[in-house]
N, C-alpha and C positions, 0 to 999 in steps of 0.2 A: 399507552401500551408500554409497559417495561418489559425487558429483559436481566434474566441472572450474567454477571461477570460469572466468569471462566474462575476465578481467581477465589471468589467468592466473597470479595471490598466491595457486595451490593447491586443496584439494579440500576440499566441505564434505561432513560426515559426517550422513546424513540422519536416521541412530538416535539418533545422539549429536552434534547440532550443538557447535561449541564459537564462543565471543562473537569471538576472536582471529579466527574464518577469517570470520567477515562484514565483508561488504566494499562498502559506500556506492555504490561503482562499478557494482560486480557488479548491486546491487539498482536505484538509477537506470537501468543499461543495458537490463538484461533487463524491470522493465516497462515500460518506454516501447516496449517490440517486443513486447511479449505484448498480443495481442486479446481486450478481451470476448466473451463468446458463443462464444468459439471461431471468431470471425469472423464469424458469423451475422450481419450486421446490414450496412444497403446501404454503410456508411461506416468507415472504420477507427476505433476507437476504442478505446484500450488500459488496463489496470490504474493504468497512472502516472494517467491522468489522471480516472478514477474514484477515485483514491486522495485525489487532491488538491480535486474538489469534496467529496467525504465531508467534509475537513478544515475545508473552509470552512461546510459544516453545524454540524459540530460547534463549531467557533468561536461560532456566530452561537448555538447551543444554552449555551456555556459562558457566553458574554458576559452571558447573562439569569441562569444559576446562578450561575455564578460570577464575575465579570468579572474579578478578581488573578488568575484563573487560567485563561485563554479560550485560550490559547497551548497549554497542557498537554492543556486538550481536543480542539483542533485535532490536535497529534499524535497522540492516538490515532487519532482518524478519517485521518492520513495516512501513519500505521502499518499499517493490520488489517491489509492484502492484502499486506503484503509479502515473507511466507512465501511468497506466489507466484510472486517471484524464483527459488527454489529447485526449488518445486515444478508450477509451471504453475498456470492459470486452470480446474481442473477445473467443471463446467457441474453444477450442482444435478442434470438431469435422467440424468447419465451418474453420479454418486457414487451416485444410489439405485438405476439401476439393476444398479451392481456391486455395491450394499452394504456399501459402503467408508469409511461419512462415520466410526463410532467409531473405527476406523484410522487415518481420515486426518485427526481433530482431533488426536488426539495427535502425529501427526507437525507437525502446524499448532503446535502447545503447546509442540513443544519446540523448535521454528523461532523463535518469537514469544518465546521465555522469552531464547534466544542474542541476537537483533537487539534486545531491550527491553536487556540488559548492556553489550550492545555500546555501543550508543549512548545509557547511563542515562538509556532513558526508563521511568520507573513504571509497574508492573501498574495497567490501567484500572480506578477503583472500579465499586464494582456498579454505582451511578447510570451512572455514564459508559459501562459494558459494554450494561447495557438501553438506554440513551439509542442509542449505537452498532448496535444490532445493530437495531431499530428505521428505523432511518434507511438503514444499509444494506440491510434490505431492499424499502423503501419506494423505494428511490436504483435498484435494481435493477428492476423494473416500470417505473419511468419511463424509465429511459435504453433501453430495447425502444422503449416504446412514442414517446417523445420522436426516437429518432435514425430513427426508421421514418416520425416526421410530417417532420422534413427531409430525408429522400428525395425525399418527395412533390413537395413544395415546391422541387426543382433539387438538395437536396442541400449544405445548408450544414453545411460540416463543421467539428468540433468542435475550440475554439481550441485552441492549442498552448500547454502549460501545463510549465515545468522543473519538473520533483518533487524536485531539487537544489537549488533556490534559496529553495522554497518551506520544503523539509526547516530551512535555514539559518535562516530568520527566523524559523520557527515555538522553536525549540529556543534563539536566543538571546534572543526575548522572553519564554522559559518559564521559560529558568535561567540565562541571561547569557552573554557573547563567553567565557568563557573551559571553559565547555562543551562548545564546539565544537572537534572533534578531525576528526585526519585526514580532511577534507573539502576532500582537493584531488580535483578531478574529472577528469577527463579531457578531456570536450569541450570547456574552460574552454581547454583547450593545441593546442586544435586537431582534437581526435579527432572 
């Protein structure tokens, strides 16, 4: 089963992702328009930018473990969901009701295994995976219960965060400028 990029540099293969067809763009575009919750929530609030506080957890997690390496940990945290460029923001309560999560890790696995190549970032250590997973679900309960108290409140809606610029500094303060590849973006030219 293929899917069209966003971008339209071709079709990713869901079975068989390959590193060559992801595409920075693709992944920037589509979550910064994909809704948490499925929309549920009184405010817009999308994957990009759940992607990118995660990241800054995970920094502030790394900086105490590890500080030479708080950058690497940041990435993971602004990596996990980005399989959901591909795949959408399936909601915890719809994957158990279809019974779908051991199908749809693997499909997550082998999303994650292509975008880690693509853009040689490291399989997360175990630490960093429980630190991760930990946090992202702990980040999930509060951002319900968090964007549901600014509703109340008039409705302060949540900053506006590039997951492209962020992506940039995380990955050349982890492994240096000359790591950084095909990272022309589009909206940078006007789009």
């Amino acid at each position: 089963m293929k899917i069209a990029s966003l971008t339209g540099r071709g079709e990713i293969n869901l079975f068989d992702p390959k590193p060559e067809s992801i595409c920075i763009d693709d992944i920037v575009r589509a979550l910064s328009r994909i809704p948490r919750f499925n929309g549920m929530l009184p405010q817009r609030w999308t994957v990009a930018e759940h992607c990118i506080n995660l990241s800054y957890e995970m920094e502030n997690v790394g900086l105490l473990r590890q500080p030479l390496n708080k950058a690497v940990w940041a990435l993971q945290g602004l990596i996990h969901d980005w399989h959901e460029a591909y795949l959408g923001d399936i909601t915890r309560p719809v994957i158990k009701l279809l019974g779908i999560s051991q199908k749809l890790e693997k499909f997550k696995q082998r999303l994650d295994d292509a975008i880690r190549q693509r853009f040689w970032i490291p399989k997360p250590t175990a630490e960093q995976k429980k630190v991760l997973n930990e946090l992202d679900n702990a980040k999930c309960e509060r951002e319900i219960k968090d964007l549901r108290a600014f509703a109340c409140f008039g409705g302060v809606g949540p900053v506006k965060i590039d997951l492209y610029r962020r992506y940039r500094k995380l990955v050349i303060e982890a492994f240096g400028e000359s790591h950084v590849h095909e990272l022309r973006i589009s909206h940078e030219q006007g789009d």
